[in-house]
C-alpha positions in Angstrom: -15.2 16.4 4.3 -13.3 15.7 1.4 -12.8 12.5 -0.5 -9.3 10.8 0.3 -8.0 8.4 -1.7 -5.0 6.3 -0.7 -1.2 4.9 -2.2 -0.4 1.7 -0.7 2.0 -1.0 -0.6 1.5 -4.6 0.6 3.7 -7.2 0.9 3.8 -11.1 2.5 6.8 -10.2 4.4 9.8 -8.2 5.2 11.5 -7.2 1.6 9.1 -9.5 0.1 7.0 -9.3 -3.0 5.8 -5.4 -3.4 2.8 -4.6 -4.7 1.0 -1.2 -5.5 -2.5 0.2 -6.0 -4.4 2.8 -5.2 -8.0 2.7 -3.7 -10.8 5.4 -2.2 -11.5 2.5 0.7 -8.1 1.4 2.3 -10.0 -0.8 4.9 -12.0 -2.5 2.4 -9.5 -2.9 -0.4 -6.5 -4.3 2.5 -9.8 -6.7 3.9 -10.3 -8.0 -0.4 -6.4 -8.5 -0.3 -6.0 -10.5 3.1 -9.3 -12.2 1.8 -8.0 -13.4 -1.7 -10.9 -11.2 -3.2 -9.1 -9.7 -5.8 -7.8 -12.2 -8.2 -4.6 -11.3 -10.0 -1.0 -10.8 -8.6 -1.9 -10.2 -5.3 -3.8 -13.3 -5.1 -1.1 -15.2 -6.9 1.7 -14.2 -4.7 -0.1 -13.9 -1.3 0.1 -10.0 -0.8 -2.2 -9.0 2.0 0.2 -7.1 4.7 0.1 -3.5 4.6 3.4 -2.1 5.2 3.4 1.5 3.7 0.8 4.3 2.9 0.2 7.8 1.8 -3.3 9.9 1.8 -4.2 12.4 -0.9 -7.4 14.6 -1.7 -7.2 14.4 -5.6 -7.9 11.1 -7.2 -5.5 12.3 -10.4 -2.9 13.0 -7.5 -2.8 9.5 -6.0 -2.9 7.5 -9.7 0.0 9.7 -10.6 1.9 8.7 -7.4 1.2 5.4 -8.0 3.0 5.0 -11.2 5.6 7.2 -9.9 5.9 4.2 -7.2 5.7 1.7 -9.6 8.8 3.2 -11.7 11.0 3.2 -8.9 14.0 0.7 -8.9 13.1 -2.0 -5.6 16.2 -0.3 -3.5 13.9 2.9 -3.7 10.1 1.1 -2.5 12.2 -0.5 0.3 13.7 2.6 1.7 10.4 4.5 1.3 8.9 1.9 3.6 11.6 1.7 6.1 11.6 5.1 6.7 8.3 5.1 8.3 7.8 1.3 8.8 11.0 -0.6 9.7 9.8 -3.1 11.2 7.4 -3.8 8.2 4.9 -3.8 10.6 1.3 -4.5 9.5 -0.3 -0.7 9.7 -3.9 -2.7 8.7 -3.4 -4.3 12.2 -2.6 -1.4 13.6 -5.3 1.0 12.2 -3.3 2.8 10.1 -1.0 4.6 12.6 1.3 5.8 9.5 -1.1 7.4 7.2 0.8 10.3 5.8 -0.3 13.0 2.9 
């Protein structure tokens, strides 16, 4: 089985504050965030909801996608996450229904 790594975006609520990273352990890294774990800007601005993301195999792949991500202009992160999330449901609480590569 191959190693996935994951893109994510979390937020404290609907066109909120966006944050994203990039992690080999989605549970565990969304459980740190909802747990004020990780100090820094997530911590800072209460970012724990889960509302977008993407799978990949390659480790270079998903860094590369995050910065992409990061470059965007907000009007961009907000559609990407509406498109598959439009509710800005949280996919943590829903076992990650929306997992996409």
């Amino acid at each position: 089985m191959e190693k996935q790594y994951y893109v994510y975006v979390i937020t404290n609520k609907p066109r909120g504050t966006l944050y994203i990273g990039v992690t080999s352990n989605i549970a565990k890294r969304i459980y740190e965030h909802k747990n004020k774990m990780i100090d820094g800007f997530s911590k800072k601005y209460s970012l724990y909801k889960l509302v977008y993301c993407e799978s990949c195999n390659d480790v270079n792949a998903a860094i590369k996608r995050e910065k992409m991500l990061k470059k965007w202009n907000r009007i961009w992160k907000i559609e990407l996450i509406e498109k598959i999330n439009p509710n800005w449901n949280d996919l943590y609480k829903n076992g990650f229904p929306l997992l996409r590569e």
